[in-house]
Every structure is written in C-alpha cells, then in structure tokens.
C-alpha positions in Angstrom: 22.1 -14.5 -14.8 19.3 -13.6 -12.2 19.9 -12.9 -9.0 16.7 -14.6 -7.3 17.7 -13.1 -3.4 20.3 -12.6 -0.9 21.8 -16.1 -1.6 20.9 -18.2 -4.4 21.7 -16.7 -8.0 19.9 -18.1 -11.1 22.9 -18.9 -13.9 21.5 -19.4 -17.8 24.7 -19.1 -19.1 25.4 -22.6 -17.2 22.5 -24.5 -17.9 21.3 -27.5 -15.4 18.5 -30.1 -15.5 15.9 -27.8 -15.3 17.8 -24.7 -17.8 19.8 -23.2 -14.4 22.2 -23.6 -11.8 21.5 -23.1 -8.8 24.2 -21.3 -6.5 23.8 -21.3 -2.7 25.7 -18.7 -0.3 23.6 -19.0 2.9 20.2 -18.2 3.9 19.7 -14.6 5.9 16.0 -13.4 5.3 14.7 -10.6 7.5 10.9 -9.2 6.4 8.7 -6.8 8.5 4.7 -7.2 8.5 4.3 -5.7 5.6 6.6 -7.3 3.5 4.6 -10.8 4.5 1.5 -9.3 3.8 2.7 -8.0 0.5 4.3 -11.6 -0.1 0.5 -13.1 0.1 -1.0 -10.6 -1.8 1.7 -10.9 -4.6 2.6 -14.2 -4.5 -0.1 -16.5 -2.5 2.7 -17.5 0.1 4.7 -16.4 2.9 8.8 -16.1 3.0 8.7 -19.2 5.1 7.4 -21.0 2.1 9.7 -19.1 -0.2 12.5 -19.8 1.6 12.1 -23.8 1.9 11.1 -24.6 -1.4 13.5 -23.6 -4.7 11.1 -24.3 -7.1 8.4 -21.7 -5.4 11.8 -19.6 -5.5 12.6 -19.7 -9.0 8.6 -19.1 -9.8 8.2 -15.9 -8.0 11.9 -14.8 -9.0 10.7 -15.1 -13.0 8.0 -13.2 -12.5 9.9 -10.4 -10.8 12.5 -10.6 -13.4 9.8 -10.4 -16.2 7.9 -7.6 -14.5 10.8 -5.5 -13.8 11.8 -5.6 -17.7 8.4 -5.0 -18.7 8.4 -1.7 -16.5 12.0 -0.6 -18.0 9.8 -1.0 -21.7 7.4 0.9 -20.4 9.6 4.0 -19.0 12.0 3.8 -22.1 8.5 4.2 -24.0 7.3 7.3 -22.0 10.8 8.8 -22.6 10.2 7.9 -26.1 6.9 10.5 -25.9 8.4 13.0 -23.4 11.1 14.1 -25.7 9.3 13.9 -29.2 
C-alpha cells in the first residue's frame, strides 16, 4: 500500500486496471511558497496540477516512494560501516 497524500491511498494488494486502486477521502491541500517552488523544482508542476490530475499523482508519488526506500538503503548501509 502507498499512501500517495492526505486522501487518496495507492492499494497493490487490490490490483485495478492500471496495477492499483484508487481510494478517495476528500481533497484538503494547504502549501506555503516554498512548498510550490520546491513542487517545480522537484516535480516540473505545481499542486494545482497535482491535485487535478491522478495520473501526475501516482507519477510523483512513485518516485517519492522509490526515493525514500533508496535513502533507508543508504542509512542502513552507513550503520552497516559506523558499527564495524
């Protein structure tokens, strides 16, 4: 399961057309300046965009999902060193 934001949850488990079910709780997004900014830099789009299209969603989601398990490797790898 991957939780993609404050209301939509990605399910694998439950697989759909496209490999996911999408579950929808309600829309509540609240970003400062920054967070926009950081949105484009990241991502080439604002939460607007985000917000109203799914697929754009599921895209930036993934590569959240895949870049926060690459940086547990990489921690769990340090520890590996740090306590040789």
């Amino acid at each position: 399961m991957l939780r993609v934001n404050n209301w939509c949850t990605l399910n694998s488990e439950n697989k759909g057309k496209d490999g996911f079910i999408i579950s929808d709780t309600g829309l509540d997004l609240t970003y400062t300046s920054e967070m926009e900014k950081a949105m484009h830099q990241a991502h080439g789009m604002g939460y607007t965009e985000y917000a109203s299209d799914i697929d754009k969603m599921i895209e930036v989601e993934k590569k959240r999902e895949l870049s926060h398990q690459k940086n547990h490797q990489m921690i769990a790898e340090l520890n590996k060193q740090i306590h040789k």
